[in-house]
N, C-alpha and C positions, 0 to 999 in steps of 0.2 A: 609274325606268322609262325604257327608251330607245325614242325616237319616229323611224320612219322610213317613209321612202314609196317605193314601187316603182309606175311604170306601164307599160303595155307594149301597141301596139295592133296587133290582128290582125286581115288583110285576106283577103280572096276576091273572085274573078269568080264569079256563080253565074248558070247559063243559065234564070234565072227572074225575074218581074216581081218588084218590090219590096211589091205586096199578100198575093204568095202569102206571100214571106220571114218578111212581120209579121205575118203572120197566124198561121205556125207558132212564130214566137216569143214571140208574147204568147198560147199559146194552153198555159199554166202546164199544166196536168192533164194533158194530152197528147205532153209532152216525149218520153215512153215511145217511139211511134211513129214517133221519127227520133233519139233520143238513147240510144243502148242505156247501159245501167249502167257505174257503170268502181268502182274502189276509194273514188272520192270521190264519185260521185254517185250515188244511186239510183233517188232521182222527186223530183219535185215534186209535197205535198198541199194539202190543208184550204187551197185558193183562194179569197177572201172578199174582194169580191163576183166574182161571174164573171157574164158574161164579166169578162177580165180589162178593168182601164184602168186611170188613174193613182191611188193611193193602196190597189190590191189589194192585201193580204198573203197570203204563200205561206209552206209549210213545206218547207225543201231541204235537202239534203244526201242524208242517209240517216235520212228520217222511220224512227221507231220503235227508233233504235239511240242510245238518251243519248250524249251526246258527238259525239255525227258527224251532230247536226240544225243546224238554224238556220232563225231566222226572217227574212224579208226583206218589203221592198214593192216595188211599182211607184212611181217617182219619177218617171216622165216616159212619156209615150204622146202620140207624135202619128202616127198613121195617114198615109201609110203610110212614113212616112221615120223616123223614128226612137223608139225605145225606152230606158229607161232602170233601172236595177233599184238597191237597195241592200239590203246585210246586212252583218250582223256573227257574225264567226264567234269563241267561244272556244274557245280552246286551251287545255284544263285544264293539261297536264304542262308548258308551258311559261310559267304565268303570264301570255298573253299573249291580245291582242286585236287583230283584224283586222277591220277597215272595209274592207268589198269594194262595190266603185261600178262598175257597168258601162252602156257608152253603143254601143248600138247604131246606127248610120249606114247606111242603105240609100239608094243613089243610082241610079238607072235611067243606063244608060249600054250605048248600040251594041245593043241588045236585048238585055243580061244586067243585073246589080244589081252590084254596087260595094259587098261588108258590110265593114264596118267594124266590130270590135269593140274598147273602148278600155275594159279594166283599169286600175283605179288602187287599190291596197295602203293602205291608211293603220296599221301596224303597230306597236303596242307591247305590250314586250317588257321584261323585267329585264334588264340591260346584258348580266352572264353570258351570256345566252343568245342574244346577238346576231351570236355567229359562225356558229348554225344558221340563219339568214337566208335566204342562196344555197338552201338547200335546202328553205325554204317557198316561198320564186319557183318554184322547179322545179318544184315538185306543181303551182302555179296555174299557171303556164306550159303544163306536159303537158296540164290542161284544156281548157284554153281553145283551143289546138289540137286537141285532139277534137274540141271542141263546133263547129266551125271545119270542120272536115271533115267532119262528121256533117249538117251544117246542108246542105252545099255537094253531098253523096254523093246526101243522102234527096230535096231539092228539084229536083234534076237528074233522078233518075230517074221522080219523080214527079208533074214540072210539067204534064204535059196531066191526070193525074188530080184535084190540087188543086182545091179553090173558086175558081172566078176566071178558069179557065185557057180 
């Protein structure tokens, strides 16, 4: 089996305080409401304990479709600067397994937030199969720029209505 790491971290200005930010992002059950669906994502369920904080387990992906779920936790919560998540996703068809770590970074700066989202891959694979690589980055790549824009779209139009605001 061939072991390899991909990371890759995506930034935003977003014209919202950093309470609101972690608030919509630790708030698992509700992704719905600023995260619309895409091919790879569908919701996040079965949140235990909720509210969320560190050591919650979620069910993500595409609860209810075998193959396209995954279980994950909360590894890291500290209100209101940063958040941390991990899962592992298989890939039946490719024999493979992926360790997904994501570390959210909220910095208050000039009266907006400064997100930082920092992906790290940890991916094994049968060697064969390791020239399909590029094109597992690219699915999590196009993600995580959604979720990036989505976060950036939803918070922006909605910061006076937020909790907090």
């Amino acid at each position: 089996m061939a072991q390899c790491q991909w990371h890759k971290i995506y930034t935003a200005t977003v014209n919202a305080p950093p309470e609101q930010l972690f608030r919509l992002l630790s708030d698992l059950p509700n992704y719905g409401d600023w995260l619309p669906g895409s091919s790879q994502y569908g919701g996040t369920t079965d949140v235990e304990p909720y509210p969320v904080r560190r050591g919650s387990r979620y069910h993500d992906g595409k609860p209810g479709e075998p193959g396209k779920d995954w279980w994950g936790s909360v590894t890291g919560f500290q209100p209101p600067g940063s958040l941390d998540f991990q899962h592992t996703i298989n890939v039946s068809q490719l024999r493979a397994t992926i360790d997904v770590h994501i570390h959210y970074s909220l910095e208050a700066q000039d009266g907006a937030t400064e997100v930082s989202r920092w992906l790290v891959l940890d991916i094994t694979l049968p060697a064969v199969f390791r020239p399909v690589r590029p094109l597992i980055t690219a699915r999590f790549d196009k993600e995580n720029v959604r979720t990036i824009a989505a976060l950036k779209a939803y918070a922006e139009a909605h910061s006076s209505a937020l909790p907090g605001a």
